[in-house]
LOKOL-101770 format. One line per 2 residues: number of its first residue (from 1); their letters; for each residue x, y, z of C-alpha. Coordinates in steps of 0.05 Angstrom, whole numbers, plus 5000, padded with zeros to 4 digits. Layout:
BEGIN
NUM> a> X:Y:Z | ... .
***
This chain:
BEGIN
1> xx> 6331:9241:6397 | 6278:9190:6361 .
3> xx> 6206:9223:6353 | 6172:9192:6402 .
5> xx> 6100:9207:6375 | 6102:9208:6311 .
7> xx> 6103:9133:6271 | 6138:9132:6200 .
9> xx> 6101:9101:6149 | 6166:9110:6090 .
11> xx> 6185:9036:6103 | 6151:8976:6102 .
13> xx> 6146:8967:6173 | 6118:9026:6208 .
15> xx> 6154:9040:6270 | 6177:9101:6321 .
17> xx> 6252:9078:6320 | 6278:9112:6264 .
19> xx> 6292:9048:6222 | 6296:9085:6153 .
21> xx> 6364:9110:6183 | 6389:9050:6214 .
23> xx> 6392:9016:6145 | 6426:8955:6169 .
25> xx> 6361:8928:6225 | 6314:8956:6169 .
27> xx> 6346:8902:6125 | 6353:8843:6173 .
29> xx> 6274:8861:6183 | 6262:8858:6112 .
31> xx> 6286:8787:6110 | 6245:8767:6167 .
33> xx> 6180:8789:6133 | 6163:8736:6090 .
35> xx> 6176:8688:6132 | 6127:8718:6183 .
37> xx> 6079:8727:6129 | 6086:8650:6107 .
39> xx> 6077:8638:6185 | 6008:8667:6190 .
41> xx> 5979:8653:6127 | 5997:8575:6145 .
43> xx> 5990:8577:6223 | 5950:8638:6234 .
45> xx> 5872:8648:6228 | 5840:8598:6183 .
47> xx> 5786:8613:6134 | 5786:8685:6142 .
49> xx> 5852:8713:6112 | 5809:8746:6052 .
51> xx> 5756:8780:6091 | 5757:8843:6108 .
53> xx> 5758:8858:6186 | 5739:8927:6226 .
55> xx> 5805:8929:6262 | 5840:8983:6303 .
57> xx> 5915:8997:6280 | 5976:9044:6319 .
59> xx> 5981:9104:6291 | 6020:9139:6347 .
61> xx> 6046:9125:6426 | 6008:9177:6441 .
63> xx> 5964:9169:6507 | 5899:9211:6454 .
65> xx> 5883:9176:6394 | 5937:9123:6385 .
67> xx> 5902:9083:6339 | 5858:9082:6272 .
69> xx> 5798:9040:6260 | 5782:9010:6181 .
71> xx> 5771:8946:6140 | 5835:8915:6133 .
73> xx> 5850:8844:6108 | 5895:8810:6162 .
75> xx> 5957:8793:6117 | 5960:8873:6093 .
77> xx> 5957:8892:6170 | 6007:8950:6186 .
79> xx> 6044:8911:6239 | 6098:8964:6270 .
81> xx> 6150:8973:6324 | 6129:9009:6361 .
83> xx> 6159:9036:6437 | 6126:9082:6487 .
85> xx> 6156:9156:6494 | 6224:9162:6524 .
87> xx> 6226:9183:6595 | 6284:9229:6605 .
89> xx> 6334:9221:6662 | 6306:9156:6668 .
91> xx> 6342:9108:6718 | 6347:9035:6741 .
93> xx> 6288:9020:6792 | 6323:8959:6822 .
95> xx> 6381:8922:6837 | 6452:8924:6846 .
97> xx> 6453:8992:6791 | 6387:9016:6830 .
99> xx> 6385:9091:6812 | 6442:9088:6758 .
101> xx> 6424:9120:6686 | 6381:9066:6648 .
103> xx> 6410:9026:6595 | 6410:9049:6522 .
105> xx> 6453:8983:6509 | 6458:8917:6521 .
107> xx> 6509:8913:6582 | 6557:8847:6559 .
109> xx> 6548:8816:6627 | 6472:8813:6616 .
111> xx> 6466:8798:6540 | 6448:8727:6553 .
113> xx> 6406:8739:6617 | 6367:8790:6566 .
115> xx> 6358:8750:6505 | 6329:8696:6543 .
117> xx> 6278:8735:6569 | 6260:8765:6504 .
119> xx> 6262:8704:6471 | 6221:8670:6515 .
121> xx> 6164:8728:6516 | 6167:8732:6436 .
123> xx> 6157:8657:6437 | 6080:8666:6474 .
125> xx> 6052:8716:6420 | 6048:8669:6355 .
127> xx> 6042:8607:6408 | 5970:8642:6420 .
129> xx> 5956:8652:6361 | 5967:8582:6331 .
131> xx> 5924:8553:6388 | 5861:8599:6366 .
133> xx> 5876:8595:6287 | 5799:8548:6282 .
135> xx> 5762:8596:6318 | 5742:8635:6271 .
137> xx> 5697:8583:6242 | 5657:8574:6311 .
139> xx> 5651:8649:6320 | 5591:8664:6357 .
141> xx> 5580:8740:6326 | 5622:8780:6280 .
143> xx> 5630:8831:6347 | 5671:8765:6369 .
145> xx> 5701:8747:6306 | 5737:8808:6300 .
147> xx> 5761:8818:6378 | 5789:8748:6359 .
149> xx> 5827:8776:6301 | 5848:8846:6330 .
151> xx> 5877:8801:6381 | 5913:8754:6336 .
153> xx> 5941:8814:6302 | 5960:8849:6363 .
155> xx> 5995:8786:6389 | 6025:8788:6318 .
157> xx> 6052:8858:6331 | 6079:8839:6396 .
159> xx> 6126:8791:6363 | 6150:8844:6318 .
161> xx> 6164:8880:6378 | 6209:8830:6402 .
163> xx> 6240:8806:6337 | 6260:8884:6332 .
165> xx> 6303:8879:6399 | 6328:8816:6380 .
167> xx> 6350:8846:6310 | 6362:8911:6338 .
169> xx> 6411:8885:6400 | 6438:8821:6393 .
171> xx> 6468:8812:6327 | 6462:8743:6292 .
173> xx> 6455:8707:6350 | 6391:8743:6350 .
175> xx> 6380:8739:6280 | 6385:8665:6293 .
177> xx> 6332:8676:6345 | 6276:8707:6317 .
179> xx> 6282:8651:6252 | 6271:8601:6303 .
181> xx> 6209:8639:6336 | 6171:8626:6269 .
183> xx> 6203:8549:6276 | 6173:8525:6342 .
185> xx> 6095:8510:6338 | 6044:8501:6390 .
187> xx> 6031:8436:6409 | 6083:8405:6357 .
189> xx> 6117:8349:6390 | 6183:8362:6354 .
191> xx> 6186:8433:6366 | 6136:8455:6418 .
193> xx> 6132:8526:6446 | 6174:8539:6508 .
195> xx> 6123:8549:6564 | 6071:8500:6580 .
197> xx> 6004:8535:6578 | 6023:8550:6498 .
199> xx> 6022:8483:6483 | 5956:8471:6499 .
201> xx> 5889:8463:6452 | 5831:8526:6447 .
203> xx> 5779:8484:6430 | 5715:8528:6441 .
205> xx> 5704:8603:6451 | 5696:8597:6524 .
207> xx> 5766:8566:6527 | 5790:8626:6483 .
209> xx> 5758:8678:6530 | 5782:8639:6592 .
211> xx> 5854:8641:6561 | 5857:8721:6541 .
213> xx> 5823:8727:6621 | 5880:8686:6661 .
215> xx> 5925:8670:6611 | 5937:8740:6586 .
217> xx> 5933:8768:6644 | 5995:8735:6663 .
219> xx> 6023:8765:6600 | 6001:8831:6633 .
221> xx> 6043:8814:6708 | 6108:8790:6661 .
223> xx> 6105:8860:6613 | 6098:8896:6676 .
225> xx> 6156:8873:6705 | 6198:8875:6639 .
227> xx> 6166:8934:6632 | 6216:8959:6699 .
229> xx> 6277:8933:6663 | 6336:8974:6669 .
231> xx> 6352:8966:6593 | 6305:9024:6566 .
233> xx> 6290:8992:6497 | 6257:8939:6530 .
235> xx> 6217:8984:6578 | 6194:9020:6528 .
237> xx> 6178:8962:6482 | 6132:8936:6546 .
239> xx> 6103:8995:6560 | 6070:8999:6496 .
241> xx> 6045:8933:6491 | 6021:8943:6556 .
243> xx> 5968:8986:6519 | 5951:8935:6481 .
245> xx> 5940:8877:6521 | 5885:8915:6566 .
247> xx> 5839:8908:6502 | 5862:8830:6500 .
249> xx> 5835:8811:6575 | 5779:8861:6566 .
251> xx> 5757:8814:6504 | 5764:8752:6559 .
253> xx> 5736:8782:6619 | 5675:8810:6581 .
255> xx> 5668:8750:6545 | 5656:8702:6598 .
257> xx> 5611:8757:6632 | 5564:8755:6569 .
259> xx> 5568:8678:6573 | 5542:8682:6655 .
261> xx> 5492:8736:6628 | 5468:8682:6576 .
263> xx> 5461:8638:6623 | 5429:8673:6685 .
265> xx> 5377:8703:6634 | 5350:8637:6604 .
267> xx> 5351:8605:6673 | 5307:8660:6700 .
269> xx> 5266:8650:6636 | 5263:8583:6655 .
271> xx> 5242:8581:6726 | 5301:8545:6745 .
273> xx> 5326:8573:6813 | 5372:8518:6821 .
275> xx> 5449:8526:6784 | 5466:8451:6791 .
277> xx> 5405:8430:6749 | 5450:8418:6703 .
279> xx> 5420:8383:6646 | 5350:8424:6654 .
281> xx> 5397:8486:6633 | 5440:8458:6582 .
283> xx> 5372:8441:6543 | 5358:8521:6547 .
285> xx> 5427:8525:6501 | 5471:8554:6552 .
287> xx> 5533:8537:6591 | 5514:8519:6662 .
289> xx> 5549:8553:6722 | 5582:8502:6752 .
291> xx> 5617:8485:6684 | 5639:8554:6679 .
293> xx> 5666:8540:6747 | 5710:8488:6722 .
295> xx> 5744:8515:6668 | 5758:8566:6710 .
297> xx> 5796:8522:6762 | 5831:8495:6691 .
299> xx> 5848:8560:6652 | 5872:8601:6723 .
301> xx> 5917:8537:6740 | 5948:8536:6675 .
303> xx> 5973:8609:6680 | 5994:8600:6749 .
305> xx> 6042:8552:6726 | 6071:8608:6675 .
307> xx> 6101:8633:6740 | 6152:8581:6751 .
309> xx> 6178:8552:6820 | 6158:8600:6881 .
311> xx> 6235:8597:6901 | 6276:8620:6839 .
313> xx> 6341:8634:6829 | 6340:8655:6762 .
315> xx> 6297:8707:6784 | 6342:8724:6837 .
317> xx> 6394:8741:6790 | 6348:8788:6733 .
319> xx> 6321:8830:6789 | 6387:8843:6825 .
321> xx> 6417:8851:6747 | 6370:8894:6743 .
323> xx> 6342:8868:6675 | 6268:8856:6708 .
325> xx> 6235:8881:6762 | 6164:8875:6804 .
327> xx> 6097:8891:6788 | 6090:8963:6790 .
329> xx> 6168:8966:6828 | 6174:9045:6833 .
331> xx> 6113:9040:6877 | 6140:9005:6922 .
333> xx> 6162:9029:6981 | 6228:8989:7004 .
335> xx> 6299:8993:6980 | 6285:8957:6907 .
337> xx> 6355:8917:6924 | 6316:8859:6974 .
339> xx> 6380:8836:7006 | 6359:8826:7077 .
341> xx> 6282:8828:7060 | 6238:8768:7065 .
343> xx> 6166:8750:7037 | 6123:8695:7048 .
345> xx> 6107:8631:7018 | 6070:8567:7017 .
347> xx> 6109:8508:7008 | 6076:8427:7005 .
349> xx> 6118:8386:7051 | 6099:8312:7079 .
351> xx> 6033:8328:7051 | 6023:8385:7091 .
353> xx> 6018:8462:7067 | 6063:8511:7104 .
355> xx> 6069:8577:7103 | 6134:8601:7118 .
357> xx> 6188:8666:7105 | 6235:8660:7052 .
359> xx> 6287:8711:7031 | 6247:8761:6985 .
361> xx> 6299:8761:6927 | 6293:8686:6921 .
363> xx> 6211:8697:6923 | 6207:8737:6865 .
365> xx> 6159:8692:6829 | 6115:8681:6894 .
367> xx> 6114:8755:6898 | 6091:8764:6831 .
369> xx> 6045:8707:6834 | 6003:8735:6890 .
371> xx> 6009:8804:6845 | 5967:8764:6792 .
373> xx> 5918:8727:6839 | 5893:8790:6872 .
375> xx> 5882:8820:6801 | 5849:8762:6774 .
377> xx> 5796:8767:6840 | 5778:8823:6808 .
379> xx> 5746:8793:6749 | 5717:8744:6800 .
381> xx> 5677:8804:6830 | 5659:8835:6770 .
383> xx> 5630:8758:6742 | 5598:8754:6811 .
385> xx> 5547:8820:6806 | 5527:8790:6749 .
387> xx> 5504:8731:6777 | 5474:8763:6827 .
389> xx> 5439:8809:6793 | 5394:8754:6770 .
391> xx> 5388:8733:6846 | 5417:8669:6835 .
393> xx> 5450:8636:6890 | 5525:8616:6866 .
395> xx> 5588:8646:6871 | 5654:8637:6822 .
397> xx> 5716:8627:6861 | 5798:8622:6848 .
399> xx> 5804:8559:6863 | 5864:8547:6919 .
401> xx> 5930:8560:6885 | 5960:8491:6898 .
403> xx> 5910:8454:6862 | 5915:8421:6791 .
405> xx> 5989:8446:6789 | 6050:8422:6743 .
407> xx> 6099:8463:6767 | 6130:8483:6835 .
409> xx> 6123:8458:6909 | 6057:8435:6887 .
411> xx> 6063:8397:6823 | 6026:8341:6824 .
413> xx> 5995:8350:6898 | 5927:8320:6906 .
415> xx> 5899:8384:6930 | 5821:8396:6913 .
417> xx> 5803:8478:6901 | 5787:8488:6966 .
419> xx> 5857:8474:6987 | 5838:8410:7014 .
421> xx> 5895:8355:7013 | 5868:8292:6980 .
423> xx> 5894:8224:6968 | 5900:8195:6901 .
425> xx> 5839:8153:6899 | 5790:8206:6926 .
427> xx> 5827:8261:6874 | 5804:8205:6819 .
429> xx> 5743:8197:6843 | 5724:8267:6847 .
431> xx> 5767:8296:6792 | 5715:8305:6742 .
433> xx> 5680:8358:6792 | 5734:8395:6789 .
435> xx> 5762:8407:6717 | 5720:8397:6661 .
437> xx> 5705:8326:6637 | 5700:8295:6569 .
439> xx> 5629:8308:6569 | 5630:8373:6592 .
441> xx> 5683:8394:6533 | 5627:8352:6473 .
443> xx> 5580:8393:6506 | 5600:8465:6503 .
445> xx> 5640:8450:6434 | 5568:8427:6413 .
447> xx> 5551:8497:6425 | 5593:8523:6371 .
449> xx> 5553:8541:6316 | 5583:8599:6284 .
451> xx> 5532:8665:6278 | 5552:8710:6216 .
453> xx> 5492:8750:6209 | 5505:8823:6232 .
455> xx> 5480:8834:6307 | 5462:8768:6321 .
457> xx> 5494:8722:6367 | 5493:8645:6387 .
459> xx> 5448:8617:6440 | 5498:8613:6493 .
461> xx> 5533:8680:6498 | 5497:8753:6509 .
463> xx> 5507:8816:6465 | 5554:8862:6490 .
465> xx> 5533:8930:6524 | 5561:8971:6466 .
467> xx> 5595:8963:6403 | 5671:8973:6383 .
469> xx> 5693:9044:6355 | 5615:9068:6378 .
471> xx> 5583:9028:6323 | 5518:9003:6321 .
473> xx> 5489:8933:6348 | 5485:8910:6275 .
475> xx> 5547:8938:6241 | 5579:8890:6194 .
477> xx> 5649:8877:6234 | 5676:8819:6187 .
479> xx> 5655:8825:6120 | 5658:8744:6123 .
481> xx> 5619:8736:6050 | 5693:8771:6015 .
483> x> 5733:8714:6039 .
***
């Protein structure tokens, strides 16, 4: 059996997977590596690949002390495969094999089922990182500079991860695979990435920490339930990045805290009592409340339609294959096989929303979708206390899940975030109180004036509580002056 702690440095890729025996994926990987290199120097962070960045890198899958912390330029990161610790006697949680031995292989009658899914989860980690590649320039503090960075190279490892399985399992139609992962482009219009969300812009930093709050969080629901796949490699491959990604919504979640903080503090400054005095408080330098409102209603709807259609029979078939389970599925207490089980959902019929029982197996993505809503309330609450800390009366909410939607039994309802059901005219008339207008986007991008002096930060956004790695409020986290 693989060491499941200890990470080999004697190749070129550091990894837990024994690759400097399995000669023939160490090769195939080899290959791959210049092309991924070419990727991010061309597509990756812009501006910055010379400077030398404070960032955290695996060292182990051990719970204690995975990681290392030192300068590091971004092309010479250690990026690694890396998979959590094998779990002996480890068995299917769900399905038709519920409770058989887990998969060491790829079973034939699932190959396709599996690549797709693998394919499609390696093709959101360089989609997010071409979408921020021009932050960098508008960074409001090196602190965020380089939590932009150690997520771009973390999102960078996560495509490893997959390119590995790819390589690993499914010969050169996986080859041919992971080639065209570093082919397809965010936003292109001849080869745009496969999911929606990842074609759109990150224009400003509160976009960016909106995206790593909602957006990645929905990264966090769909490695969670790949993470309960019966085919181990993946599992383990999830579990691990699993690790990771907690850092990536922390950087999001904390983010758009400091940028309420910001704001609540300069109002109270101000005198201004009032959150909808809107232009009053965007002369202070800050982002206004109800702004930050919208682009929440924008950024949550646009991961909600990561989920796909509430009814699903694709889904259907990977849980009862076994290949992909629930959130959290051996903590749930039912049979894990769903075949006489049902589970509500809402459906938008004659312009009317209904809430009616559907079989559970076919509800899959509903099911996971409600998973995701009640653990993005929780960053609701958490942005709440800090509003009212400051006593201000206002209150961020989710907006109603079947507004602003593209996908599903409410694409393209007229449904305000309350849930209301509007017509077309009064959604047009009223549109621009709900997402972010044109104005609303010149303003906050005419916010972005990068800050690279140690321990200072822009006007808008508040310093964090404490540093990363224990430093101190001034440490030098981007050497930006080596680029």
């Amino acid at each position: 059996m693989l060491d499941n702690i200890k990470v080999e440095y004697d190749t070129m890729i550091p990894n837990n997977v024994g690759l400097s025996s399995d000669k023939k994926v160490l090769k195939a990987l080899e290959r791959w590596h210049p092309g991924y290199i070419n990727w991010w120097k061309d597509l990756g962070p812009v501006g910055f690949q010379e400077s030398l960045v404070y960032l955290r890198t695996a060292i182990s899958v051990d719970r204690e002390g995975w990681a290392k912390f030192d300068y590091v330029k971004m092309p010479d990161y250690r990026w690694g495969i890396l998979l959590a610790p094998e779990k002996q006697g480890r068995t299917i949680p769900c399905g038709e094999h519920f409770g058989e031995p887990a998969w060491q292989e790829v079973p034939g009658e699932y190959r396709s089922m599996l690549r797709r899914l693998i394919v499609i989860q390696g093709d959101t980690e360089p989609a997010s990182i071409e979408q921020q590649r021009h932050l960098g320039k508008t960074a409001p503090s090196l602190y965020d500079m380089r939590n932009l960075f150690q997520v771009n190279v973390e999102e960078g490892r996560h495509l490893w991860a997959m390119v590995y399985l790819l390589q690993k399992y499914f010969g050169s139609d996986g080859r041919e695979e992971a080639n065209e992962l570093l082919k397809r482009q965010s936003g292109s219009e001849d080869a745009p990435r496969m999911l929606g969300a990842f074609n759109e812009v990150t224009p400003d930093w509160l976009s960016f920490f909106m995206f790593t709050s909602f957006t990645d969080r929905d990264g966090k629901m769909q490695l969670e339930a790949l993470a309960q796949s019966g085919f181990d490699p993946l599992s383990r491959t999830c579990r691990f990045m699993l690790t990771e990604e907690a850092h990536h919504m922390f950087v999001g979640e904390n983010g758009v805290r400091r940028v309420i903080k910001k704001t609540c503090e300069e109002m109270v400054k101000a005198g201004i009592s009032d959150p909808f005095e809107i232009e009053k408080i965007r002369k202070l330098g800050v982002i206004d409340l109800p702004t930050i409102q919208k682009k929440i209603n924008l950024h949550f709807t646009l991961s909600l339609d990561l989920f796909g259609s509430e009814i699903s029979t694709n889904a259907a078939n990977a849980f009862t294959a076994g290949v992909k389970g629930r959130f959290w599925e051996t903590k749930i207490k039912d049979d894990h096989q769903l075949q006489n089980d049902t589970y509500p959902i809402l459906e938008f019929e004659n312009n009317y929303i209904i809430k009616k029982d559907a079989p559970a197996l076919l509800a899959l993505n509903m099911r996971l979708r409600d998973d995701y809503i009640k653990d993005s309330s929780v960053g609701i609450k958490r942005w709440n206390r800090t509003i009212e800390s400051f006593n201000i009366d206002f209150k961020v909410k989710l907006p109603h899940e079947g507004f602003n939607r593209s996908i599903g039994t409410f694409a393209n309802a007229f449904i305000d975030p309350h849930g209301n059901i509007l017509n077309s005219k009064t959604w047009d008339q009223n549109v621009n109180n709900f997402l972010p207008s044109d104005d609303d986007n010149k303003f906050i991008e005419s916010l972005m004036v990068p800050e690279h002096e140690p321990g200072k930060y822009a006007s808008w956004i508040a310093a964090p509580d404490q540093g990363i790695d224990n430093k101190s409020g001034d440490f030098e986290y981007v050497k930006v002056h080596d680029a």
